[in-house]
DRENDO-1510 file (C-alpha; in Angstrom, 1 decimal, always signed):
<recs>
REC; n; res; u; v; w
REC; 1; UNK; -14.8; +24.3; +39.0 .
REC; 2; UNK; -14.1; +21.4; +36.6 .
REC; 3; UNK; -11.5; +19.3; +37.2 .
REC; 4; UNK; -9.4; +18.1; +33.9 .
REC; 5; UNK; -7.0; +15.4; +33.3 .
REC; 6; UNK; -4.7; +15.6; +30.3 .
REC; 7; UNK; -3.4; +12.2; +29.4 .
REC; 8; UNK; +0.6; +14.1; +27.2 .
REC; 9; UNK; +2.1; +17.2; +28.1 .
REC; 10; UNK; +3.2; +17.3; +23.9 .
REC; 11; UNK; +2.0; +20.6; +21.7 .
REC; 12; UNK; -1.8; +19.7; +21.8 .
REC; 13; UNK; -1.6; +18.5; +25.6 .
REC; 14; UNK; -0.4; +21.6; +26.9 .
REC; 15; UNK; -2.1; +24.0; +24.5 .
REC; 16; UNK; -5.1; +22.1; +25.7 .
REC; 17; UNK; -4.2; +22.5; +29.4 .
REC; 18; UNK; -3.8; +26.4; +28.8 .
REC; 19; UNK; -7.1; +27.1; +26.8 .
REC; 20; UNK; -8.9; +24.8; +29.7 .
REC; 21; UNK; -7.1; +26.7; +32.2 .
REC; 22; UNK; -8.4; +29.7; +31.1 .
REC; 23; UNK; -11.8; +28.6; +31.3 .
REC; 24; UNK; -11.6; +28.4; +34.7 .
REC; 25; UNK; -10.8; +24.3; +35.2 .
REC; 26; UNK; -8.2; +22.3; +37.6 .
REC; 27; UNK; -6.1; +20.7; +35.2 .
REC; 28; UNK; -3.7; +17.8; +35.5 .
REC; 29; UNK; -1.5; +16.3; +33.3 .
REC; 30; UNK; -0.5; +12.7; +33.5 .
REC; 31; UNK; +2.9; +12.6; +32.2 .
REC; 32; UNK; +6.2; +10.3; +32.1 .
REC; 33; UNK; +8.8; +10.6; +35.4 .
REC; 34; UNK; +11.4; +12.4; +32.8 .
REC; 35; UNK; +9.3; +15.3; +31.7 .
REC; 36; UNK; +8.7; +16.6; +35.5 .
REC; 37; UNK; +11.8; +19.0; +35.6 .
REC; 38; UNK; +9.8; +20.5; +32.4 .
REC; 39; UNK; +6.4; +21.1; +34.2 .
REC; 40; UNK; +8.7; +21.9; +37.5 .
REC; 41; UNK; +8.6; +25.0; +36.8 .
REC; 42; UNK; +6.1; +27.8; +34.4 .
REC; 43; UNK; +5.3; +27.2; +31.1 .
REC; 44; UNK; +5.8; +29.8; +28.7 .
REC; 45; UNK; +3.8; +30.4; +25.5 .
REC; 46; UNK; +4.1; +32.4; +23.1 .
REC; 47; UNK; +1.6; +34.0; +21.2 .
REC; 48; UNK; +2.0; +34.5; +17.8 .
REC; 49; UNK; -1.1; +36.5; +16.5 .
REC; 50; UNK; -0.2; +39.2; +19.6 .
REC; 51; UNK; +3.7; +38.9; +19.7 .
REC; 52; UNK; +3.0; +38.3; +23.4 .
REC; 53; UNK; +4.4; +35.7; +26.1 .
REC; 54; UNK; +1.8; +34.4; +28.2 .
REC; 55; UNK; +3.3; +32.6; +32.0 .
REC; 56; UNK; +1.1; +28.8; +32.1 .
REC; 57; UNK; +0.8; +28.3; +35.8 .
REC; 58; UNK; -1.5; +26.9; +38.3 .
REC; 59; UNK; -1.6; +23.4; +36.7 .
REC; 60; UNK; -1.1; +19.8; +38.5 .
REC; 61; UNK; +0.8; +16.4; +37.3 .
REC; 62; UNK; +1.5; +12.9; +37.8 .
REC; 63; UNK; +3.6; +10.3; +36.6 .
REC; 64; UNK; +1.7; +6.8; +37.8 .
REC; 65; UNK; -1.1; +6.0; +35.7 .
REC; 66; UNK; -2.6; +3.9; +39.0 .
REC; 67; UNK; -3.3; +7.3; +40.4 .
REC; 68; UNK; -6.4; +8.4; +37.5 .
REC; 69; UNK; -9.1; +6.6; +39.6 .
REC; 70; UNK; -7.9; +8.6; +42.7 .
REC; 71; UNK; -9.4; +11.7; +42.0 .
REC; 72; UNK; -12.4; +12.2; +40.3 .
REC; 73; UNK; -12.3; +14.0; +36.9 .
REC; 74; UNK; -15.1; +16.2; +35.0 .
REC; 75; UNK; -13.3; +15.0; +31.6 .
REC; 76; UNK; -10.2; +13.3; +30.5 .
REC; 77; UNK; -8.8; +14.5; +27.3 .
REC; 78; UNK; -6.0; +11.7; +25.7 .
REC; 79; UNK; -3.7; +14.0; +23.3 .
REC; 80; UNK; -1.3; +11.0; +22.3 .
REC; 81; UNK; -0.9; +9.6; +18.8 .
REC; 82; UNK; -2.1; +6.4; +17.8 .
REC; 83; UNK; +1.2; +5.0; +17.5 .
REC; 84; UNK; +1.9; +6.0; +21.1 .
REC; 85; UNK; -2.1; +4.8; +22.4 .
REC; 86; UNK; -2.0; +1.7; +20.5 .
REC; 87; UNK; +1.6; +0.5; +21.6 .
REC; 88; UNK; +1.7; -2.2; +24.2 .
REC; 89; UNK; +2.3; +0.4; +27.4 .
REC; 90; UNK; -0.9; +3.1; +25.6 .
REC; 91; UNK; -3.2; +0.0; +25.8 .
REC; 92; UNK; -2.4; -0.9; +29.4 .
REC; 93; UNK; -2.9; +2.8; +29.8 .
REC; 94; UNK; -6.4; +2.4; +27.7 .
REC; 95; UNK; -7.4; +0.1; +30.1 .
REC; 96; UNK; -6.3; +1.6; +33.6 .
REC; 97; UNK; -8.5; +5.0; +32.0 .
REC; 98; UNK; -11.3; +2.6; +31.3 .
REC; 99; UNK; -11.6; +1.1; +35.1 .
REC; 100; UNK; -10.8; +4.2; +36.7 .
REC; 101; UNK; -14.2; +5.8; +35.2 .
REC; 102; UNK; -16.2; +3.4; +35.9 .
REC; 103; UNK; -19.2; +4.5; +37.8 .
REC; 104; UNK; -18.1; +7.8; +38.0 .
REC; 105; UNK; -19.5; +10.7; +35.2 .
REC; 106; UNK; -16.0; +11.6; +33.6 .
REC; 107; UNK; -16.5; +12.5; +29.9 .
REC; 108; UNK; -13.8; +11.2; +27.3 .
REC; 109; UNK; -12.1; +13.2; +24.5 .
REC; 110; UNK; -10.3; +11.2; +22.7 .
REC; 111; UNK; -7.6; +13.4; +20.7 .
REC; 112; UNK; -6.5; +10.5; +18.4 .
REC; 113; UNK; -8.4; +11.3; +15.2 .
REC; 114; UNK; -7.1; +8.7; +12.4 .
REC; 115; UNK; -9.6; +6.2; +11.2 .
REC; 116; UNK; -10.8; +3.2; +13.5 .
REC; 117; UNK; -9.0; +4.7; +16.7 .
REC; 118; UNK; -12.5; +5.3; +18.5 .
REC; 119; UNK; -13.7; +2.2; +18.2 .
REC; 120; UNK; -10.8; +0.3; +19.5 .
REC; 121; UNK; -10.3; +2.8; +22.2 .
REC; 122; UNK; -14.4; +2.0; +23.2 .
REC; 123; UNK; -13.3; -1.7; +23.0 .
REC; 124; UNK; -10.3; -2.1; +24.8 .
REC; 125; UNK; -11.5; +0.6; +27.4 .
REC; 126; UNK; -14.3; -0.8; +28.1 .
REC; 127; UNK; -16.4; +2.3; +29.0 .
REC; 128; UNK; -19.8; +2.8; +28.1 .
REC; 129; UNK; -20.1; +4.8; +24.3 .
REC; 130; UNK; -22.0; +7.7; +26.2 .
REC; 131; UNK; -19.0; +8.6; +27.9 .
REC; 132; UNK; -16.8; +9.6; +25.1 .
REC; 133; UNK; -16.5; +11.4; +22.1 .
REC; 134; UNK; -13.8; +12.7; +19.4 .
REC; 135; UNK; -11.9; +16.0; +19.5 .
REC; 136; UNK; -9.2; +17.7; +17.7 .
REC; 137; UNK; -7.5; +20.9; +18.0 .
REC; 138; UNK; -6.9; +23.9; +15.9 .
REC; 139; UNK; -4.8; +25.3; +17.2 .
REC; 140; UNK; -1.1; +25.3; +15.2 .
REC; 141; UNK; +1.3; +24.8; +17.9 .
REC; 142; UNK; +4.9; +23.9; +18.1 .
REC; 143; UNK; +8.0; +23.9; +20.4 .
REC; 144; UNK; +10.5; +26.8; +19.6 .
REC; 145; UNK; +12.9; +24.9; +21.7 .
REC; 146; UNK; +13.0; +22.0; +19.4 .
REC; 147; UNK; +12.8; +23.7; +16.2 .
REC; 148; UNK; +13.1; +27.1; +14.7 .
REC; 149; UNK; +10.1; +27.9; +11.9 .
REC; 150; UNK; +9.7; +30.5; +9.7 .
REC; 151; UNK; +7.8; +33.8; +11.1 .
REC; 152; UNK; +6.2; +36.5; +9.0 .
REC; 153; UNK; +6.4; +39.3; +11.6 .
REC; 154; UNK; +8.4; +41.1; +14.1 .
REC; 155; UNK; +8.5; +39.1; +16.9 .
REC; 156; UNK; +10.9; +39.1; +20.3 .
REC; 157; UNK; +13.1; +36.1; +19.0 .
REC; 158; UNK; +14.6; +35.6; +22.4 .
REC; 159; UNK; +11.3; +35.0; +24.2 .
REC; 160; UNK; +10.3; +33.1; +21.3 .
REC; 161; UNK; +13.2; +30.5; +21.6 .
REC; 162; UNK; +13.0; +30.2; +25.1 .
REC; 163; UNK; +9.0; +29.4; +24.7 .
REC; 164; UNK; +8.3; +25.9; +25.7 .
REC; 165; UNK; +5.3; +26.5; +23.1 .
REC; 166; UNK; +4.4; +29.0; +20.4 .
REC; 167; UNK; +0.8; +28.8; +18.9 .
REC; 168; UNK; -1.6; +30.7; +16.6 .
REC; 169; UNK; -5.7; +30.3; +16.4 .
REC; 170; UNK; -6.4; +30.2; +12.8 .
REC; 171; UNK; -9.3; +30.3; +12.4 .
REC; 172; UNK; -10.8; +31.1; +16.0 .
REC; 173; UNK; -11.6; +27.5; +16.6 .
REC; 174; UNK; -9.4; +26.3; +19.0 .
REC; 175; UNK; -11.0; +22.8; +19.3 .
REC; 176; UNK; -13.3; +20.7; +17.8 .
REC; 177; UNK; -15.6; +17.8; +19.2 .
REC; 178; UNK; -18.0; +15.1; +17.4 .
REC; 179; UNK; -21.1; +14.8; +18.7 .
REC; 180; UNK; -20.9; +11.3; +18.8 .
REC; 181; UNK; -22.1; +11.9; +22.3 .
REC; 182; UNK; -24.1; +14.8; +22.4 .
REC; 183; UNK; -24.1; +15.3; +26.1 .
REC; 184; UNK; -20.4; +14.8; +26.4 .
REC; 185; UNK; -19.8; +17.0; +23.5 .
REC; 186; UNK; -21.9; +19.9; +24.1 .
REC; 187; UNK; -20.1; +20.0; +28.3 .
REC; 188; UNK; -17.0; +20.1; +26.6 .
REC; 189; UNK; -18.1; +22.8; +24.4 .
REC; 190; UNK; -19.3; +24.7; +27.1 .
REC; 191; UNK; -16.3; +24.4; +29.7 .
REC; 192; UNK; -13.8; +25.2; +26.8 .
REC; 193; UNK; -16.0; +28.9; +25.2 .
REC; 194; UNK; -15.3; +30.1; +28.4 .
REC; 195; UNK; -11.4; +30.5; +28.1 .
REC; 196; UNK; -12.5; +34.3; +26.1 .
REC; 197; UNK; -9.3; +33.3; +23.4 .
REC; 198; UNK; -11.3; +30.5; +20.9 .
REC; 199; UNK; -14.0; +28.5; +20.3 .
REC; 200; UNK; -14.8; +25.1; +20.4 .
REC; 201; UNK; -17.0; +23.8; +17.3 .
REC; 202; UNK; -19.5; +20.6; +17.6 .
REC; 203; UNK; -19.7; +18.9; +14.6 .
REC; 204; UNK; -21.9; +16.1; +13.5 .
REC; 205; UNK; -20.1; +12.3; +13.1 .
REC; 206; UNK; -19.8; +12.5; +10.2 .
REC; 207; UNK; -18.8; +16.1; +9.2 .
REC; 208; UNK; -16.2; +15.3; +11.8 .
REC; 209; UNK; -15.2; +12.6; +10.8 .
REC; 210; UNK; -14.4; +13.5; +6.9 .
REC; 211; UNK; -12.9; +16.7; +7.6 .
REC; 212; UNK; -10.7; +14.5; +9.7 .
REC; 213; UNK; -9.7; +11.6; +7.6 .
REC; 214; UNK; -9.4; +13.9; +4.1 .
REC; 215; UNK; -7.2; +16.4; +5.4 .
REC; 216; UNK; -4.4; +14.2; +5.4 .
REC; 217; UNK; -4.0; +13.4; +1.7 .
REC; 218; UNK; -3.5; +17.0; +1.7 .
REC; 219; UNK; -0.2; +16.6; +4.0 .
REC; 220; UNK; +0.7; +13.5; +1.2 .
REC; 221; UNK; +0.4; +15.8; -1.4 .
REC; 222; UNK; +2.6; +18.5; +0.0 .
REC; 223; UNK; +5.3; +16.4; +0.8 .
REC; 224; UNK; +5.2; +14.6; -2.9 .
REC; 225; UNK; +5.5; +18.5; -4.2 .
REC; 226; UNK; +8.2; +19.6; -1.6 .
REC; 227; UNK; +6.0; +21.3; +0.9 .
REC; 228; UNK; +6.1; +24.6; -1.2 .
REC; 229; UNK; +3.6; +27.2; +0.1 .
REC; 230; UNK; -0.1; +26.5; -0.8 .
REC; 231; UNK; -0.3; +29.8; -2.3 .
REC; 232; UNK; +2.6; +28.8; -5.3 .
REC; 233; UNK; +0.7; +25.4; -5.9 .
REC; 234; UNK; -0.5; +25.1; -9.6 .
REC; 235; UNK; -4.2; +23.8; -9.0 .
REC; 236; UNK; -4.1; +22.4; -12.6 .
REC; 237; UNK; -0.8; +20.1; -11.6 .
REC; 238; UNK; -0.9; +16.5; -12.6 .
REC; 239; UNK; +0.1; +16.4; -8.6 .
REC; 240; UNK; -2.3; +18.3; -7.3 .
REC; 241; UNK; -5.2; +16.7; -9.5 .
REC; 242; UNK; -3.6; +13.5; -8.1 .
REC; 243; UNK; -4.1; +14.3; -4.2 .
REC; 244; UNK; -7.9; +16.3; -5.1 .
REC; 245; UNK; -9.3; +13.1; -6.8 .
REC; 246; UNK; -7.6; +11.2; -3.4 .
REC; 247; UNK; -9.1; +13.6; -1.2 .
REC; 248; UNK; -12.5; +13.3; -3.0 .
REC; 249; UNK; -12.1; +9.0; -2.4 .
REC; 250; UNK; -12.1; +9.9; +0.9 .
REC; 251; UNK; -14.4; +12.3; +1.3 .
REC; 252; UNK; -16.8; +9.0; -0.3 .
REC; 253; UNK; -16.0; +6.1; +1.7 .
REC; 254; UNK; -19.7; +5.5; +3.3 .
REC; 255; UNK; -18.6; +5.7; +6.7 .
REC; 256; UNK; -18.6; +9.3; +5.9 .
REC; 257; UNK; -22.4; +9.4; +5.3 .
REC; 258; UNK; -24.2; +11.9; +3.4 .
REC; 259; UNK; -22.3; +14.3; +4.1 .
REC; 260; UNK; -19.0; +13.2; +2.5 .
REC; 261; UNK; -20.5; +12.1; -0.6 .
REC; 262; UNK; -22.1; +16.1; -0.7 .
REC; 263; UNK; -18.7; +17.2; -0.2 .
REC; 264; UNK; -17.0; +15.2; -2.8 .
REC; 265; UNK; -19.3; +16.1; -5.0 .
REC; 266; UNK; -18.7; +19.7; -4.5 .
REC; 267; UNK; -14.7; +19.1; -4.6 .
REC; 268; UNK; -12.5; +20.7; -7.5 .
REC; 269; UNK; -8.8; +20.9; -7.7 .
REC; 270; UNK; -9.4; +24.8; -7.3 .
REC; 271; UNK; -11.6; +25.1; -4.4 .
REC; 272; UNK; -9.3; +22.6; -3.0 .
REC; 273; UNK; -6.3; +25.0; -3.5 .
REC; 274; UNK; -8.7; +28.2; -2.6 .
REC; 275; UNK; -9.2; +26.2; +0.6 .
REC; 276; UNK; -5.6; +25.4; +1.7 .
REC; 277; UNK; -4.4; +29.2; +0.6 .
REC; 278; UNK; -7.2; +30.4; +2.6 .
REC; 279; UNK; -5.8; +28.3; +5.6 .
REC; 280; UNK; -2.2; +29.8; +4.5 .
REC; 281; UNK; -3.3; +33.2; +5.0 .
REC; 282; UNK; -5.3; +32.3; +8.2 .
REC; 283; UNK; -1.9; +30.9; +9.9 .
REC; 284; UNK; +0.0; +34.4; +9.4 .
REC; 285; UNK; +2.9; +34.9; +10.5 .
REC; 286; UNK; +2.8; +31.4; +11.0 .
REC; 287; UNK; +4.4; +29.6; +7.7 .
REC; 288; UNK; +1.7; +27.1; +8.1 .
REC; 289; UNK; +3.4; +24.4; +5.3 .
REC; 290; UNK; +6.8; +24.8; +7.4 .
REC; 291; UNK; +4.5; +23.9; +10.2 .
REC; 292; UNK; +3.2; +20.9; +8.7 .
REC; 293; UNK; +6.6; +20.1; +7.0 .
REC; 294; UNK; +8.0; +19.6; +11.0 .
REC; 295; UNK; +4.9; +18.3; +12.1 .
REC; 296; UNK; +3.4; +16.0; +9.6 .
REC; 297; UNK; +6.3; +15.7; +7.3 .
REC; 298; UNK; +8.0; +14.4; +10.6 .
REC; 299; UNK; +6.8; +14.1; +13.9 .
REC; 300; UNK; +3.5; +12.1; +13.0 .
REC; 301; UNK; +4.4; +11.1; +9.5 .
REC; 302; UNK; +4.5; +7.3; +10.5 .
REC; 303; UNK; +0.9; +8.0; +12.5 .
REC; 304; UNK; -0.4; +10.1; +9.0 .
REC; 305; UNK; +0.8; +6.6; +6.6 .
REC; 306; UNK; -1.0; +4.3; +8.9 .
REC; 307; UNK; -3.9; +6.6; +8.9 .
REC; 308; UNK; -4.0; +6.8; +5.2 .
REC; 309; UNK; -3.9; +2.7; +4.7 .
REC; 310; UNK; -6.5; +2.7; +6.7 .
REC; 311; UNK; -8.6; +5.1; +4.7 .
REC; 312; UNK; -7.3; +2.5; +1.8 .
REC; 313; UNK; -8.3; -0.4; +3.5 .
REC; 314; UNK; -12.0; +0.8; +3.9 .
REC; 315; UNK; -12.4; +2.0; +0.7 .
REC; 316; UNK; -11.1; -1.5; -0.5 .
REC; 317; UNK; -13.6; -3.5; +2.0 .
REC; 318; UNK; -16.6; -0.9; +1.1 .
REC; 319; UNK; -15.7; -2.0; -2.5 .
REC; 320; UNK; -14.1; +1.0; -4.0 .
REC; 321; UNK; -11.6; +1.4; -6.2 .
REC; 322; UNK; -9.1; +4.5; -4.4 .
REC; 323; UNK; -7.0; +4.9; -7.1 .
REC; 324; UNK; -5.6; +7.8; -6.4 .
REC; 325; UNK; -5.2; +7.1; -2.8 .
REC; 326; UNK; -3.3; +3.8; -4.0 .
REC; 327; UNK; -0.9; +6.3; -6.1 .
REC; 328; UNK; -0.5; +8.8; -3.7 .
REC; 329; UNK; +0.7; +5.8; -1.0 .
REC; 330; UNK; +3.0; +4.6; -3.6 .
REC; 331; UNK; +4.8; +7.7; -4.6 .
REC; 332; UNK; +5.3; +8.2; -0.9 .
REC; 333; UNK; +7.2; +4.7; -0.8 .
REC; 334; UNK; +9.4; +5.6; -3.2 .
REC; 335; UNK; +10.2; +8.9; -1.5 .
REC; 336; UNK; +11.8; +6.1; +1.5 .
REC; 337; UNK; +13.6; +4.2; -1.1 .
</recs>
């Protein structure tokens, strides 16, 4: 039986933890002091695809990040956000993960996606490259205690209020993993098919990595149109034109390999919008741009503008011109104003 840390008991922590749990692994999440009285007692989650409440049990915590090198852990996967693992006390945190693994065979997933994170993280951690790949989940998931979204189906809205988590598999691919490290990558993969409710997909570095770094012009250019529903989005929009050709900039930047620039190549302003409505429909009853209105029009909007300067930045020292990256950054400064 593997045995699991967590490092954030947030959306993707504890959507994580239940998948993982699922599959048949011990899992532990390392949280802060104030959050036990939540993880005191059974998680509830609510499935929105099945209209069903499913009781999250059987899972571990601490508090004291001393306490990761004493137990030894099949894989540690970190669900913070960049600001939160970059800040002073997720560096100190960086580095107590990094000693605590040494010499042992715990494999990394590193859930902080935006550009340049992996790097730093291999740096200031110190472990060995072989240890540790990217990951990402697909799953949409939210807290119903925190916020009420929209949903497109009959549902028990008691049970779904009192949820500490409501989630929906769009597109059966609950997770997804570089293969930066193919060993760690493809153990992962394996430990998380056998939950029997998703998927986890292995994708090359750089597939990976550009469906990563693009998708986030995509959240830009919702919240520049108002976050209407992808399906009401003119494709032909000066807007929309404006967040394709920035999507398509990053899609090019070389660190993207081959693959990006084939991608780019094949990008259009309609199979861009064909894309998003087919996610749209996928996220039923889910209103998947009230989702990321909440989520990226909020929560990690400061994470998503850092993310998207960095994309700027690279294109700018690769010597590109991003021009409609530059545009779309500077119509979402004068949104602030």
């Amino acid at each position: 039986m593997s045995n699991v840390l967590i490092i954030g008991a947030g959306s993707m922590g504890l959507a994580s933890g239940y998948f993982l749990n699922l599959a048949g692994a011990n899992v532990t999440f390392l949280i802060r002091s104030h959050h036990k009285k939540d993880l005191n007692r059974p998680q509830l989650l609510y499935n929105l695809a099945k209209n069903t409440v499913n009781k999250y049990t059987g899972y571990d915590y601490i508090t004291e990040p001393s306490r990761i090198a004493t137990r030894d852990y099949d894989f540690i996967v970190i669900t913070l956000d960049r600001i939160a693992l970059q800040s002073e006390e997720g560096t100190k945190l960086t580095k107590i993960i990094g000693e605590a693994v040494k010499g042992k065979q715990t494999k990394i997933i590193l859930g902080t996606v935006t550009i340049g994170v992996f790097s730093w993280f291999l740096k200031t951690s110190g472990i060995l490259p072989e240890m540790a790949t990217e990951g990402s989940l697909g799953v949409m998931c939210y807290p119903p205690k925190k916020v009420e979204l929209p949903v497109y189906a009959e549902v028990d809205k008691k049970a779904l209020a009192n949820a500490d988590a409501a989630w929906i598999d769009c597109f059966g691919r609950g997770f997804s993993v570089s293969d930066f490290s193919p060993s760690v990558a493809k153990d992962f993969a394996v430990l998380f098919n056998k939950c029997g409710v998703s998927r986890c997909a292995i994708k090359s570095i750089d597939r990976f990595a550009t469906d990563v770094d693009s998708c986030f012009v995509i959240f830009a250019g919702s919240q520049l149109l108002g976050w209407p529903k992808f399906s009401k989005i003119d494709a032909h929009s000066e807007l929309w034109g404006l967040t394709t050709a920035a999507f398509k900039e990053i899609e090019e930047l070389d660190i993207h390999g081959e693959i990006g620039s084939t991608l780019a190549r094949e990008t259009t302003e309609e199979k861009l919008a064909s894309l998003v409505v087919g996610w749209e429909k996928s996220s039923l009853p889910l209103d998947i741009q009230e989702f990321n209105k909440y989520h990226h029009g909020g929560k990690v909007n400061a994470q998503d503008r850092i993310h998207l300067n960095k994309c700027l930045l690279e294109g700018e020292r690769e010597g590109k011109r991003m021009t409609a990256l530059r545009e779309i950054l500077k119509r979402l400064e004068w949104l602030t104003v």
